[in-house]
TILOVEX-135966 format. One record per residue (C-alpha): x, y, z; residue in three letters. Coordinates in pm, whole numbers, padded with zeros to 5 digits, always signed. Layout:
REM TILOVEX-135966
XYZAla ...
END
This chain:
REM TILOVEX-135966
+16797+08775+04524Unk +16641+08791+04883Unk +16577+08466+05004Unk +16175+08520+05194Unk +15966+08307+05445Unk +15628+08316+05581Unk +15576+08438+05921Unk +15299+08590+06108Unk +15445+08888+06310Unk +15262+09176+06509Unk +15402+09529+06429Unk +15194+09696+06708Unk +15063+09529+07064Unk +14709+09453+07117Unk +14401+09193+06996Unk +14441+08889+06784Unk +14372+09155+06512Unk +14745+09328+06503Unk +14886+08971+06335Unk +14995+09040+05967Unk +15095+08747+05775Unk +15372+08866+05555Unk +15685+08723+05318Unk +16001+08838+05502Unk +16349+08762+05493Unk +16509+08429+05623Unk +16730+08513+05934Unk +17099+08509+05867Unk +17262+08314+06126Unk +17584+08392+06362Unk +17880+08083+06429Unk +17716+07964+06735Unk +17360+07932+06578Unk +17173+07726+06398Unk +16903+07750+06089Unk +16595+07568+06146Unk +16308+07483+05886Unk +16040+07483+06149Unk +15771+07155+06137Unk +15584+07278+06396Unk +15483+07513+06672Unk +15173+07544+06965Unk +15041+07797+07168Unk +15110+07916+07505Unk +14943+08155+07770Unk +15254+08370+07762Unk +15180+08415+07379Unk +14884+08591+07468Unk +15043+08801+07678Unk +15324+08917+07466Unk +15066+09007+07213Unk +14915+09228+07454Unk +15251+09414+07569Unk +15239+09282+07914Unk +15602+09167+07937Unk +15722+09571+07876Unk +16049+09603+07748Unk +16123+09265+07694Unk +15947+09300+07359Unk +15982+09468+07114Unk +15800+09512+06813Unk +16016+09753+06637Unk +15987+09731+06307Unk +15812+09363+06400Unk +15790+09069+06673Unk +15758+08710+06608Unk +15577+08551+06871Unk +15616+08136+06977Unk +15817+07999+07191Unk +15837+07633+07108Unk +15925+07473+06793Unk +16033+07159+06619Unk +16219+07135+06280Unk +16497+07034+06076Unk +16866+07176+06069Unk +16942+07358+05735Unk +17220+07546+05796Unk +17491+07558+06040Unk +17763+07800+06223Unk +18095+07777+06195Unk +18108+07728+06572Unk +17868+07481+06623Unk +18002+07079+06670Unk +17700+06935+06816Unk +17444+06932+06549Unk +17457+06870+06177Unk +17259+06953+05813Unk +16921+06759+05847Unk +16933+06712+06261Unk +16550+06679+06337Unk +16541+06888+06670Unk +16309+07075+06928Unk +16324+07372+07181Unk +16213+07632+07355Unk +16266+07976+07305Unk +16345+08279+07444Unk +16059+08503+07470Unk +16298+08805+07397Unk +16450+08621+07078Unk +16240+08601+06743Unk +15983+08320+06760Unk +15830+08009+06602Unk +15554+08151+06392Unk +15747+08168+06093Unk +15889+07892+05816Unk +16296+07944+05929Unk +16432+08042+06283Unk +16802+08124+06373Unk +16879+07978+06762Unk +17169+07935+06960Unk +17291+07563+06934Unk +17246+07525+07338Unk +16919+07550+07357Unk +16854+07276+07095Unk +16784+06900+07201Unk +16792+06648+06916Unk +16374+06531+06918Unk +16262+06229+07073Unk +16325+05902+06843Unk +15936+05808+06898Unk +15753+06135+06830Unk +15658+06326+06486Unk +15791+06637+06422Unk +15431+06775+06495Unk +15385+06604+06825Unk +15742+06741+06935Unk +15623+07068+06834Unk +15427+07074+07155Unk +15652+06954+07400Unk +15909+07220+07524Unk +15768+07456+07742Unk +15482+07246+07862Unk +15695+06942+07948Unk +15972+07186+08097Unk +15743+07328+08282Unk +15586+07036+08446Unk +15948+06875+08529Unk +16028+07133+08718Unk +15694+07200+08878Unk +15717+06779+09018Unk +16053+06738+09035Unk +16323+07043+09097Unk +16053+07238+09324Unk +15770+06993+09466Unk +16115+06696+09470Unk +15838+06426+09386Unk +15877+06116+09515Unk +15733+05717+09445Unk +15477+05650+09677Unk +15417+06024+09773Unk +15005+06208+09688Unk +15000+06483+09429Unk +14726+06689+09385Unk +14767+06846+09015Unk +14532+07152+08940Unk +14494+07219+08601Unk +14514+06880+08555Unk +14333+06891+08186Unk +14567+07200+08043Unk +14902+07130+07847Unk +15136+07141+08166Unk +14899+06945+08319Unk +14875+06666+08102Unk +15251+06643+08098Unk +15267+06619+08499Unk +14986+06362+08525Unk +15148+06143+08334Unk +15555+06197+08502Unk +15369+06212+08812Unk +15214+05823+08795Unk +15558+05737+08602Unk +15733+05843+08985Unk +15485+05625+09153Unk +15319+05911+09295Unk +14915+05897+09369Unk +14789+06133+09135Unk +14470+06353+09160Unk +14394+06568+08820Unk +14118+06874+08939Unk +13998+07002+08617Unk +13612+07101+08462Unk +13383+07027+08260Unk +13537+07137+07984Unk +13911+06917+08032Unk +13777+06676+08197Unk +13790+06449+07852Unk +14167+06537+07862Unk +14233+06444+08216Unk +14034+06119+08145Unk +14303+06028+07864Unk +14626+06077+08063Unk +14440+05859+08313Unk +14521+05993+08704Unk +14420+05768+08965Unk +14195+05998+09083Unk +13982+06299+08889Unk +13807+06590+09032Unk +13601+06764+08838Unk +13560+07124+09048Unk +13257+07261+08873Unk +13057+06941+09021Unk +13253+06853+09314Unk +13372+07042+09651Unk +13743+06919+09648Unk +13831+06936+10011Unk +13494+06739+10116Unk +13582+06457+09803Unk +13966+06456+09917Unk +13973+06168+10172Unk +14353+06226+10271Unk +14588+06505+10250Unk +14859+06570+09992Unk +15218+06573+09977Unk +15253+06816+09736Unk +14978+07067+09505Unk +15120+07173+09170Unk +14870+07463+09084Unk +14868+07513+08695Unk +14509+07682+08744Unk +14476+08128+08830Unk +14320+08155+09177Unk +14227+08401+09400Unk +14397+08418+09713Unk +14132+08305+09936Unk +14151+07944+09697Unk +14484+07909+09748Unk +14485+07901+10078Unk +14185+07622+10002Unk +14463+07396+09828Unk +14699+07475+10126Unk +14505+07319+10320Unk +14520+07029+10156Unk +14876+06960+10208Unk +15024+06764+10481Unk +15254+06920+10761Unk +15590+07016+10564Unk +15432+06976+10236Unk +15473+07188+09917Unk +15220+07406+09698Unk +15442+07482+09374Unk +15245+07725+09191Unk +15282+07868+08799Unk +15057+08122+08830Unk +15174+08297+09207Unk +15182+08204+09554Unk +14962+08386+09818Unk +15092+08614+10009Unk +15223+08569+10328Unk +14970+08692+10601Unk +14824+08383+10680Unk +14950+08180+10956Unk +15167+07890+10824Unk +15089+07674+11157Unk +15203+07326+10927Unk +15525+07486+10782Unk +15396+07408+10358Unk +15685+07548+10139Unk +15526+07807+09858Unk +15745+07792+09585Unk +15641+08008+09263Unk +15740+07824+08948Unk +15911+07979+08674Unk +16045+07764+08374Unk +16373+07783+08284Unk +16514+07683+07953Unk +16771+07512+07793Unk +16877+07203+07511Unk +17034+07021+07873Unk +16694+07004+08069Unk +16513+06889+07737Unk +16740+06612+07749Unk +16564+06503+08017Unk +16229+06546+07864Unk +16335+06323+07549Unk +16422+06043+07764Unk +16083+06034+07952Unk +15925+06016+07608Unk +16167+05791+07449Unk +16142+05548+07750Unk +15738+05562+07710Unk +15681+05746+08043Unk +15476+06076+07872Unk +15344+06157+07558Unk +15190+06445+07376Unk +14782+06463+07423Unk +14723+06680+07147Unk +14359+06798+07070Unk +14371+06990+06731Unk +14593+07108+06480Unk +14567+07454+06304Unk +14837+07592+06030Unk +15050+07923+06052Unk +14774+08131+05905Unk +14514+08007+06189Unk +14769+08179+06458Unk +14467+08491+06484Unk +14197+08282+06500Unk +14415+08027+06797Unk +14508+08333+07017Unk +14071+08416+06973Unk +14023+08103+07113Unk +14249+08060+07361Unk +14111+08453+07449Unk +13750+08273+07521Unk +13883+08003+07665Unk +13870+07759+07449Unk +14123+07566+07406Unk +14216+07296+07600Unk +14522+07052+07642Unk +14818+07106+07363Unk +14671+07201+06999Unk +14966+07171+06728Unk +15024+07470+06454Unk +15170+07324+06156Unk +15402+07539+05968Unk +15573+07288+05719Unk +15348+07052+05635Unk +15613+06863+05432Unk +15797+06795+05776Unk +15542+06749+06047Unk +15544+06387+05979Unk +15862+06308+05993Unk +15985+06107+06346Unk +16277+06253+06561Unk +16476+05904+06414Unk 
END
């Protein structure tokens, strides 16, 4: 008898429309992988975007994609190869956007790019970490090389990256200013930034008294606004950006490094992540919670822009409450 799971997969690219939600089979897993009940997933730009068929032959959807790329869940099943994880683990990670996703009740992943989840967290609220948390790690620290004492300017401040990097940013010591608008500004109030900005009411450079060390630019802008935020920085500064740098025709008189970010992956660097949330320096903001068969209706929203900070998809409710412990 064939063993099925729900799953919402896309056969064709295109609007929030091409998501069927359908019984297929479980994934069978190979000795270096691991079978996952999933608790939880969220939404991500990119997940709009691979719905669309902008990421070209990394995706296919032949005879189906699953799209998500963050999860949390419990083990149930493990490879032959695999020493480092056990029957009934609680874990997180994030995925491979090439690999079979997190909208669906089971996933088969490779056993490296699993992190046990943090001690302190629910399944559900781990569910949102990965790629947000990732992301905002390496934005501050492996790029921009954040330091205690230093000014940050974080735009974007109210999204889910930049809820993360508010909070690791005033966990460094760093002075933190969170630029947002009207509508996250209620999400940059909760992770607290010793400074907010809101840019629909404000002109930043006249309400910016001193210059920055370092902008981390979660936010799309044109080119003529990033040069704005340049010229914010101090001499020898950094603007790490997530969404392109500008290009290079402008004259660079105070040397700023321009540093495009691009997350990598991996259960190692989410080590990292569990620690900062284990040790009370970040935690998930999240600001609603949908189920698996609400994924259409999410990517609609997130289409009109509305949503804001990290929302939470449950996909087992029986699990979502259980802690990392």
């Amino acid at each position: 008898m064939m063993n099925l799971m729900k799953a919402q997969v896309i056969r064709s690219f295109g609007d929030p429309d091409v998501f069927s939600y359908e019984e297929i089979e479980i994934p069978v897993i190979k000795p270096d992988e691991v079978l996952v009940k999933v608790a939880a997933t969220t939404f991500n730009p990119a997940d709009n975007g691979a719905r669309k068929g902008l990421f070209g032959e990394l995706i296919s959807v032949n005879p189906y994609k699953i799209l998500g790329l963050d999860l949390s869940g419990v083990i149930e099943e493990v490879g032959a190869e695999v020493t480092d994880y056990k029957f009934g683990n609680k874990v997180f990670a994030n995925l491979n956007i090439r690999d079979p996703g997190s909208y669906a009740e089971f996933i088969a992943l490779k056993a490296k790019d699993l992190c046990l989840a943090p001690a302190n967290l629910t399944l559900k609220e781990a569910g949102v970490l990965p790629l947000a948390s990732l992301t905002a790690f390496q934005g501050l620290y492996e790029l921009g090389d954040l330091k205690e004492g230093q000014r940050v300017l974080i735009n974007g401040a109210g999204g889910g990256v930049g809820s993360f990097a508010v909070q690791m940013a005033k966990h460094t010591g760093a002075y933190v200013i969170g630029v947002g608008s009207d509508k996250s500004i209620d999400v940059i109030k909760r992770v607290n930034p010793d400074q907010m900005i809101n840019y629909q009411g404000e002109n930043i450079t006249e309400t910016l008294k001193e210059k920055v060390d370092l902008v981390l630019n979660l936010a799309r802008l044109s080119n003529e606004n990033m040069l704005k935020m340049i010229s914010l920085i101090k001499p020898n500064g950094k603007f790490v950006s997530s969404t392109g740098i500008p290009d290079q025709t402008f004259e660079n008189k105070d040397n700023i490094s321009l540093l495009a970010l691009n997350t990598k992956r991996g259960g190692e660097r989410l080590k990292k992540i569990k620690e900062l949330v284990e040790n009370g320096a970040i935690s998930p903001i999240i600001t609603k919670t949908y189920s698996l068969k609400d994924i259409p209706e999410v990517h609609k929203m997130a289409e009109e822009g509305l949503l804001h900070g990290k929302i939470s998809i449950i996909v087992n409710e029986s699990i979502a409450s259980l802690t990392g412990k």
